[in-house]
PDB file of N, CA, C and O in Angstrom:
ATOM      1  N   UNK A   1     -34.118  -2.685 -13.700  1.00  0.00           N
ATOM      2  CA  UNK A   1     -33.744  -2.804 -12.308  1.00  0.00           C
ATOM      3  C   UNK A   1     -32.332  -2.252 -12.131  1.00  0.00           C
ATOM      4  O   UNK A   1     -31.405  -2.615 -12.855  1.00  0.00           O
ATOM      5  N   UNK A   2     -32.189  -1.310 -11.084  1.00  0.00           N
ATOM      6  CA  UNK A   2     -30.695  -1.250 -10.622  1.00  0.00           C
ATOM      7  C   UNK A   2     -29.831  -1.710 -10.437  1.00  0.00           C
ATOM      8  O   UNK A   2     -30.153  -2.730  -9.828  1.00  0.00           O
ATOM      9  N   UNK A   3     -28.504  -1.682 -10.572  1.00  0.00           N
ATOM     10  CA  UNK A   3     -27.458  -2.801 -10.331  1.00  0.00           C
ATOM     11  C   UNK A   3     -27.136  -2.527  -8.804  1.00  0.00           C
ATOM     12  O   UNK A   3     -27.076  -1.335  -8.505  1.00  0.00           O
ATOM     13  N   UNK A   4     -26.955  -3.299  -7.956  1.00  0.00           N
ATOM     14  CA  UNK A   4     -26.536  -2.790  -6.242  1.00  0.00           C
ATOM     15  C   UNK A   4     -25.073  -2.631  -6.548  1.00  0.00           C
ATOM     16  O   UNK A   4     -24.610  -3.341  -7.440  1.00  0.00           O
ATOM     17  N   UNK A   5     -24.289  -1.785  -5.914  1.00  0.00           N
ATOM     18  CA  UNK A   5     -22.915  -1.348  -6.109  1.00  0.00           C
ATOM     19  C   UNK A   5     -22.095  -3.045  -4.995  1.00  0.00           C
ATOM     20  O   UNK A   5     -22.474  -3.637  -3.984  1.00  0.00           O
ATOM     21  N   UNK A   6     -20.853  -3.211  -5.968  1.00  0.00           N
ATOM     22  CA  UNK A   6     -20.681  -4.656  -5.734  1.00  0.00           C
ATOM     23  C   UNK A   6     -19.833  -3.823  -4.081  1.00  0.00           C
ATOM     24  O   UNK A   6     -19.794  -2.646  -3.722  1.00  0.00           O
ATOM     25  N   UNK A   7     -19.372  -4.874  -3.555  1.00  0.00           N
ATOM     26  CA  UNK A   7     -18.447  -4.558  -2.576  1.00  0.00           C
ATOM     27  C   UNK A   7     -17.034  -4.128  -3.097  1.00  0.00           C
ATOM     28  O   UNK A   7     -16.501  -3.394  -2.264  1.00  0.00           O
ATOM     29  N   UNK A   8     -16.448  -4.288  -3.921  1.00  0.00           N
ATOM     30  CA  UNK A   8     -15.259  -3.947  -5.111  1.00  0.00           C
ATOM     31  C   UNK A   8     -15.618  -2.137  -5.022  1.00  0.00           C
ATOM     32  O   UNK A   8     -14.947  -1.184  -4.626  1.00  0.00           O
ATOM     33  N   UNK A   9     -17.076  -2.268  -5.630  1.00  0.00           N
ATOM     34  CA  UNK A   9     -17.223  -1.122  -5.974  1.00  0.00           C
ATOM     35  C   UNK A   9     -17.184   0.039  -4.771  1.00  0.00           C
ATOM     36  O   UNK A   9     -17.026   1.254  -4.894  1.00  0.00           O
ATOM     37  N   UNK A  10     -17.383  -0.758  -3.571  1.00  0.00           N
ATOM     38  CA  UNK A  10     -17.470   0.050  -1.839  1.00  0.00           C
ATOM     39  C   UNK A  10     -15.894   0.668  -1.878  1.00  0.00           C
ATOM     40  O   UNK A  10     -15.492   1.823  -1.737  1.00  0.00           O
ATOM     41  N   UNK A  11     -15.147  -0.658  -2.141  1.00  0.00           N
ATOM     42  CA  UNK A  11     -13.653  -0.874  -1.283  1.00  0.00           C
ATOM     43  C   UNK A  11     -13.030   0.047  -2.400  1.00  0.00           C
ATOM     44  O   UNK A  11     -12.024   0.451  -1.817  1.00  0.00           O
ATOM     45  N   UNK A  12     -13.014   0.607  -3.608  1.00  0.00           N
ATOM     46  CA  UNK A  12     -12.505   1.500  -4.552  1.00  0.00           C
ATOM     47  C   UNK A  12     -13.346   3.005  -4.015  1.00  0.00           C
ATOM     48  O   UNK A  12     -12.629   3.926  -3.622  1.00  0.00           O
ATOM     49  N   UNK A  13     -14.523   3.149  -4.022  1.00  0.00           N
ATOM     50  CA  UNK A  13     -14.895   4.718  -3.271  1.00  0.00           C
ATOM     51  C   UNK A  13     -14.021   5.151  -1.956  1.00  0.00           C
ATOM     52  O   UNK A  13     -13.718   6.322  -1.727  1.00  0.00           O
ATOM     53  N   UNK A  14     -13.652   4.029  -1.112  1.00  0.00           N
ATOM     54  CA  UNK A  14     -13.411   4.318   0.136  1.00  0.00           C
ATOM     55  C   UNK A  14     -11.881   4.467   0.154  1.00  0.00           C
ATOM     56  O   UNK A  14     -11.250   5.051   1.035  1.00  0.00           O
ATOM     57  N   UNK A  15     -11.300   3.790  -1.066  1.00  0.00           N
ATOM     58  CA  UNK A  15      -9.918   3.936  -1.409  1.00  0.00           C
ATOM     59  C   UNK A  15      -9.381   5.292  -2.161  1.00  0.00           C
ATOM     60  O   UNK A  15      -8.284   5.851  -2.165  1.00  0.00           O
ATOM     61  N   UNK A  16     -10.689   5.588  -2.822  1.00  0.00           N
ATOM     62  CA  UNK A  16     -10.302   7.003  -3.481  1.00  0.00           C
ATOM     63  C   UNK A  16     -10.418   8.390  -2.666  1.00  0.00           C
ATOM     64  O   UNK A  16     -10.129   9.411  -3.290  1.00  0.00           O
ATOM     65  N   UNK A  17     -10.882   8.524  -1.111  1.00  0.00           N
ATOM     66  CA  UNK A  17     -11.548   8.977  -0.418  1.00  0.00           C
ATOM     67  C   UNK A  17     -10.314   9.117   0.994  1.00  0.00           C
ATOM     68  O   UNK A  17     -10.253  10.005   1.844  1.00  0.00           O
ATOM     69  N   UNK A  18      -9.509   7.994   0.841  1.00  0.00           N
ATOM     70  CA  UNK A  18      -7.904   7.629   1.912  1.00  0.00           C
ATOM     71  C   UNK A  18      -7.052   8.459   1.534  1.00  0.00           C
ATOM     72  O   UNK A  18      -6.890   9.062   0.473  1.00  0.00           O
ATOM     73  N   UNK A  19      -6.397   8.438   2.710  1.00  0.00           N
ATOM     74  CA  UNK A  19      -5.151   9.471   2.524  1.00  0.00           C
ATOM     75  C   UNK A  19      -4.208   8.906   2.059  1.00  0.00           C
ATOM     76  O   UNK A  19      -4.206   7.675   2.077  1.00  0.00           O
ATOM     77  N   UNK A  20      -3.277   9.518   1.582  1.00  0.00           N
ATOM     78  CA  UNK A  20      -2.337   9.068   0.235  1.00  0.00           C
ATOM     79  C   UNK A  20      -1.119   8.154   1.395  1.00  0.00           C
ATOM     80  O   UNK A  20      -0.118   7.673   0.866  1.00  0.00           O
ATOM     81  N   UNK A  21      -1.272   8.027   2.575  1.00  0.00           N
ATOM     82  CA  UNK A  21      -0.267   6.862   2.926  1.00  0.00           C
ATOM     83  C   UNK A  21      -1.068   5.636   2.865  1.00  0.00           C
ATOM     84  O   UNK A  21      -0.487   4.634   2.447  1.00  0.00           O
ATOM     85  N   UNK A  22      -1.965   5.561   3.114  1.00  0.00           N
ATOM     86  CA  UNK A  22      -3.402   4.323   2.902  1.00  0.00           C
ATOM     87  C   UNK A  22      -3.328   3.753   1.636  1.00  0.00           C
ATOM     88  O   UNK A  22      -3.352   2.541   1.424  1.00  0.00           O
ATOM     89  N   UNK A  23      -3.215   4.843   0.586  1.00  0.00           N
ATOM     90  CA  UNK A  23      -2.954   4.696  -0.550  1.00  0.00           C
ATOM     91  C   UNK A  23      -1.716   3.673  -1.353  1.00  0.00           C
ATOM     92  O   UNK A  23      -1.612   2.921  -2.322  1.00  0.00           O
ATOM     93  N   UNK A  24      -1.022   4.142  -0.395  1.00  0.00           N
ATOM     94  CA  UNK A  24       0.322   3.829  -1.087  1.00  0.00           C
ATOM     95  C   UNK A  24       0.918   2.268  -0.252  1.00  0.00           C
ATOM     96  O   UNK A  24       1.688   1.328  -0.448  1.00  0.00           O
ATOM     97  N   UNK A  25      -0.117   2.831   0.835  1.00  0.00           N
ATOM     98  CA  UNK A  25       0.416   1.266   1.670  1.00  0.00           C
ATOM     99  C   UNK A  25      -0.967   0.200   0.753  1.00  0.00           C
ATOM    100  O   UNK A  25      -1.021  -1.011   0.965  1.00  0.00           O
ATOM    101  N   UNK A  26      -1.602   0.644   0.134  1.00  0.00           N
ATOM    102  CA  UNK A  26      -2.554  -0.684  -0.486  1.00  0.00           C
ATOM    103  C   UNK A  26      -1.574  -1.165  -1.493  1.00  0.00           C
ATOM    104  O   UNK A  26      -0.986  -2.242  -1.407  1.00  0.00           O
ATOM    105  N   UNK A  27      -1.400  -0.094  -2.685  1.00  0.00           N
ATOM    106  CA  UNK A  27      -0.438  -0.595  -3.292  1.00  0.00           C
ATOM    107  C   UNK A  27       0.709  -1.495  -3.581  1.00  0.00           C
ATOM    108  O   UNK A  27       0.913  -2.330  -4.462  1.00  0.00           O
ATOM    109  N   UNK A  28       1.644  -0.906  -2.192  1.00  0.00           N
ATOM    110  CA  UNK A  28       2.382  -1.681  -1.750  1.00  0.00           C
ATOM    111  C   UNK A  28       2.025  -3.118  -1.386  1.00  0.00           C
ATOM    112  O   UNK A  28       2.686  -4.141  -1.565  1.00  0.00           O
ATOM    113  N   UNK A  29       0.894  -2.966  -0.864  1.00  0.00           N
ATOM    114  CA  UNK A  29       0.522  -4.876  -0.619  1.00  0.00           C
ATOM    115  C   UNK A  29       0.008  -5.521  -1.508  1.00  0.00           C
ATOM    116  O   UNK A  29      -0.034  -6.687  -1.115  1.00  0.00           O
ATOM    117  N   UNK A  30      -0.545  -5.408  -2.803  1.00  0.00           N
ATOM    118  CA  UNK A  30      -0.587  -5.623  -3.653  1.00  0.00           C
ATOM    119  C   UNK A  30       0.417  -5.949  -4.549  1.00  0.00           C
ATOM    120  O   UNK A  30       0.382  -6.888  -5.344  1.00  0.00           O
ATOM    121  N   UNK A  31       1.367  -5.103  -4.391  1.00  0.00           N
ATOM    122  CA  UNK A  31       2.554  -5.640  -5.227  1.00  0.00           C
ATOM    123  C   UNK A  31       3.356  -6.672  -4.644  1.00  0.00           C
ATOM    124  O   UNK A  31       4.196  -7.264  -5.321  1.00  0.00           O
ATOM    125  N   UNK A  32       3.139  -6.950  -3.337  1.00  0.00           N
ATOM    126  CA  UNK A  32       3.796  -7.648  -2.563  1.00  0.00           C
ATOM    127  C   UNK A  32       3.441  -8.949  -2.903  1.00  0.00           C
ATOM    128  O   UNK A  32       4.167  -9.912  -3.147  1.00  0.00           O
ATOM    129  N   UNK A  33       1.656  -8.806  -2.878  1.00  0.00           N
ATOM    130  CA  UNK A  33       1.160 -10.232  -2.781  1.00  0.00           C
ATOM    131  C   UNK A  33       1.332 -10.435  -4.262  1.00  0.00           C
ATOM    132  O   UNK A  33       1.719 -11.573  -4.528  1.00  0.00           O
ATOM    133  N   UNK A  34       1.140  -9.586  -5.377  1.00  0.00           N
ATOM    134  CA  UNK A  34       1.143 -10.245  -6.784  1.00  0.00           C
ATOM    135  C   UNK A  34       2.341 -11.076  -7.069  1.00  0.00           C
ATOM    136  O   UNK A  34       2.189 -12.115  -7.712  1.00  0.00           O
ATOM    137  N   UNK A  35       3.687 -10.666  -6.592  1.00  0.00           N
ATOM    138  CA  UNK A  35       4.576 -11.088  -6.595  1.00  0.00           C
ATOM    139  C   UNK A  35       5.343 -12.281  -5.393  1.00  0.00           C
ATOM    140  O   UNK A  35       6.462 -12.754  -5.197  1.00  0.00           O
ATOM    141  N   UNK A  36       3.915 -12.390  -4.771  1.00  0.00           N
ATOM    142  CA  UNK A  36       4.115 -13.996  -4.136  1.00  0.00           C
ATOM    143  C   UNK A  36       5.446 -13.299  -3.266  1.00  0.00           C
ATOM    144  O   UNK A  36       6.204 -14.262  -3.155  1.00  0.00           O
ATOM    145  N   UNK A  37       5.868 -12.556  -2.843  1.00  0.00           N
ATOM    146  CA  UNK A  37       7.313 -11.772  -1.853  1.00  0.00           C
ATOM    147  C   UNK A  37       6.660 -12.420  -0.148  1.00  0.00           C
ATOM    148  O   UNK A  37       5.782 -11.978   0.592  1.00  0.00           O
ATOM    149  N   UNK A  38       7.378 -13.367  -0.062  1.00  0.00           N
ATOM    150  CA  UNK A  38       7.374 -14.083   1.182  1.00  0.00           C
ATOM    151  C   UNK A  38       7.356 -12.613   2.151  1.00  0.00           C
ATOM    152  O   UNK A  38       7.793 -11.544   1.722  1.00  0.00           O
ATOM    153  N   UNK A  39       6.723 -12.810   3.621  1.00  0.00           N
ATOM    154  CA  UNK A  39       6.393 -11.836   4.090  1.00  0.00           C
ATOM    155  C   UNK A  39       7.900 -11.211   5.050  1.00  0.00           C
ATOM    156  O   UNK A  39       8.238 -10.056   5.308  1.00  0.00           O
ATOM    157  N   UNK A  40       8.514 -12.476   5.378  1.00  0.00           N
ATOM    158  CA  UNK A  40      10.420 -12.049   5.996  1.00  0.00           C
ATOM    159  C   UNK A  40      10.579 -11.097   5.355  1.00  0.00           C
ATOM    160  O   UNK A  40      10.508  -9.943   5.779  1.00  0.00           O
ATOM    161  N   UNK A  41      10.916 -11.572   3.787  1.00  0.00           N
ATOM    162  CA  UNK A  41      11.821 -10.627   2.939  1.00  0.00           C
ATOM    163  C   UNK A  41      11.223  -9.477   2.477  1.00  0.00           C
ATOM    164  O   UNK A  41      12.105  -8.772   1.987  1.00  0.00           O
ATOM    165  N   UNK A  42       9.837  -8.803   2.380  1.00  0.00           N
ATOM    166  CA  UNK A  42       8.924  -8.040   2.724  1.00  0.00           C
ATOM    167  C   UNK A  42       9.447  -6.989   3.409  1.00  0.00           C
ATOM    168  O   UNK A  42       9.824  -5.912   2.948  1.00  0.00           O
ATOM    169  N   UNK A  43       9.448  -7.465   4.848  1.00  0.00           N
ATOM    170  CA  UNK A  43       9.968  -6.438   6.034  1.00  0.00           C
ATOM    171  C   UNK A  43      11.264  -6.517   6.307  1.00  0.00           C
ATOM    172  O   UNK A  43      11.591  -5.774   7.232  1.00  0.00           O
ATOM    173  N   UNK A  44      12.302  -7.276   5.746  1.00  0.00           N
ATOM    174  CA  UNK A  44      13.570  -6.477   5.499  1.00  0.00           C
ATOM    175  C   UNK A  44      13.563  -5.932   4.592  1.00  0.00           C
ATOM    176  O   UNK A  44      14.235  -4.940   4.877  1.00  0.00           O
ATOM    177  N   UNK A  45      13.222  -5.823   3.450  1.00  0.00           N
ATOM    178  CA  UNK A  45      13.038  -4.424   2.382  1.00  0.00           C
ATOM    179  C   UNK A  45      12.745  -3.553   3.244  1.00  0.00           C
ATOM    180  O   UNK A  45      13.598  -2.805   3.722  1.00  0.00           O
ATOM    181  N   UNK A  46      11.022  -3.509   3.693  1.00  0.00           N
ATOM    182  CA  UNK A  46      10.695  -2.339   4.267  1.00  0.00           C
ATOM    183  C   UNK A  46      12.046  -1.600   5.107  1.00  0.00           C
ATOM    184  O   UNK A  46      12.546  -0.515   4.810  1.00  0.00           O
ATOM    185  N   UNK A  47      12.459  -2.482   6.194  1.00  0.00           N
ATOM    186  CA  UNK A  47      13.483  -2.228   7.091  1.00  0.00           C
ATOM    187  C   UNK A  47      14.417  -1.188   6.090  1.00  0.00           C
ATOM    188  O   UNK A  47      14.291   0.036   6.064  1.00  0.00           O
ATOM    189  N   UNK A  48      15.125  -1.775   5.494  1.00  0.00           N
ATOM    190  CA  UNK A  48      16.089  -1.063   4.175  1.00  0.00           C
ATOM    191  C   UNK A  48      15.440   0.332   4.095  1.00  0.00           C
ATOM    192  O   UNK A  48      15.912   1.219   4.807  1.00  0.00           O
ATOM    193  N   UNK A  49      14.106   0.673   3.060  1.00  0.00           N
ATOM    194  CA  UNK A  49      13.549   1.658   2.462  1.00  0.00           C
ATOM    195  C   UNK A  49      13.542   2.753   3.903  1.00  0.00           C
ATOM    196  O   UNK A  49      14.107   3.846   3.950  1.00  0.00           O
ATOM    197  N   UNK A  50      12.661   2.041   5.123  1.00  0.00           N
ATOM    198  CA  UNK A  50      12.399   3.147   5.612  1.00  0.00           C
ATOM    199  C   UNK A  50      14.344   3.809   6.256  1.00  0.00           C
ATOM    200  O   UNK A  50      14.804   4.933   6.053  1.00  0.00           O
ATOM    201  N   UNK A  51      14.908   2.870   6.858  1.00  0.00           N
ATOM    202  CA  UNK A  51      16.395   3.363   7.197  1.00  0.00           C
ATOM    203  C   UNK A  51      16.771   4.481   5.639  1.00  0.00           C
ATOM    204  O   UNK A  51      16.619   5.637   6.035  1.00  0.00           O
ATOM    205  N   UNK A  52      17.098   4.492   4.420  1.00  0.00           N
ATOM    206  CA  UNK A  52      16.560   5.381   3.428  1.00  0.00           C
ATOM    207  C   UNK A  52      15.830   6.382   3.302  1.00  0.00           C
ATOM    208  O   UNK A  52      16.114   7.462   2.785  1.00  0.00           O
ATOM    209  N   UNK A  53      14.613   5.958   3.900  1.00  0.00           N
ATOM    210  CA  UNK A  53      13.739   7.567   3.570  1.00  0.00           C
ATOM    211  C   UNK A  53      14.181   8.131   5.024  1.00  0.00           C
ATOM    212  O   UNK A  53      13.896   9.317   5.186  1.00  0.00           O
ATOM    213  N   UNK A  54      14.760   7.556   5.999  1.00  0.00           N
ATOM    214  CA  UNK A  54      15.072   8.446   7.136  1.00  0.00           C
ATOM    215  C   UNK A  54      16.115   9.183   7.525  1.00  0.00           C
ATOM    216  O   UNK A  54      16.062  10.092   8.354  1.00  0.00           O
ATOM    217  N   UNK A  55      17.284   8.730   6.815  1.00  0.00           N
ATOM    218  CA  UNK A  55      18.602   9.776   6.113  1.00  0.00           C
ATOM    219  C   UNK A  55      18.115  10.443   5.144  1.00  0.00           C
ATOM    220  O   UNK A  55      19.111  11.049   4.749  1.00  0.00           O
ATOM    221  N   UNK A  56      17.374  10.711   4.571  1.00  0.00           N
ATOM    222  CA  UNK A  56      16.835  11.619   3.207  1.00  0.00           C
ATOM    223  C   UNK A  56      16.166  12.461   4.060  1.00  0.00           C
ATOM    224  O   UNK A  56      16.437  13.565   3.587  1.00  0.00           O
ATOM    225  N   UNK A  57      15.501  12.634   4.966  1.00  0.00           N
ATOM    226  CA  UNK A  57      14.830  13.408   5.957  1.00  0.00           C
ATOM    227  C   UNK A  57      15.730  14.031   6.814  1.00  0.00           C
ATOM    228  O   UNK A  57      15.836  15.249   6.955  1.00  0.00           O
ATOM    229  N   UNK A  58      16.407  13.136   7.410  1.00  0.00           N
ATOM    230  CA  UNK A  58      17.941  13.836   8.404  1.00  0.00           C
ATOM    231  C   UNK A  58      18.613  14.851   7.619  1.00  0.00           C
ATOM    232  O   UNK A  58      18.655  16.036   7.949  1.00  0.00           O
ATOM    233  N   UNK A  59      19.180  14.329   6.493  1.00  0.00           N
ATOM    234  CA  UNK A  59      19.528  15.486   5.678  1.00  0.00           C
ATOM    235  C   UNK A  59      18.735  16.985   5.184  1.00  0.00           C
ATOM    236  O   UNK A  59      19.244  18.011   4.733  1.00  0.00           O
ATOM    237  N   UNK A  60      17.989  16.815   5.330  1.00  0.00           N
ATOM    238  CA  UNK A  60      16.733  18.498   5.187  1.00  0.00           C
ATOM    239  C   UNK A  60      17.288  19.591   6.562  1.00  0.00           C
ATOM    240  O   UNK A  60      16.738  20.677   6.748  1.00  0.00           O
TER     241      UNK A  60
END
C-alpha cells in the first residue's frame, strides 16, 4: 500500500517552491520560536536590522 504524503510533507514542497523572502521569513520564525524570543524583543530587532539593511541600500 502507498504511504499518503503527510502534511509536513505538503508544507516542505510548497516551501521549496516560495520565493526566497518566504523563505527566509520561515526561517526567521523558527529561530525565533526555537529560541522562545518573546515577540516585543523580536520586533525591535527586526526594527534595528531593517533601519540596517536600509542604510546599506541608501548607500548604493
Amino acid at each position: 500500500m502507498a504511504q499518503q504524503p503527510s502534511h509536513t510533507d505538503a508544507a516542505e514542497s510548497g516551501l521549496k517552491q516560495a520565493s526566497e523572502e518566504v523563505k527566509l521569513a520561515v526561517d526567521l520564525i523558527y529561530l525565533l520560536e526555537t529560541h522562545e524570543i518573546a515577540p516585543e524583543v523580536a520586533l525591535a530587532a527586526l526594527d534595528i536590522v531593517k533601519q540596517d539593511l536600509q542604510g546599506k541600500l541608501n548607500k548604493k
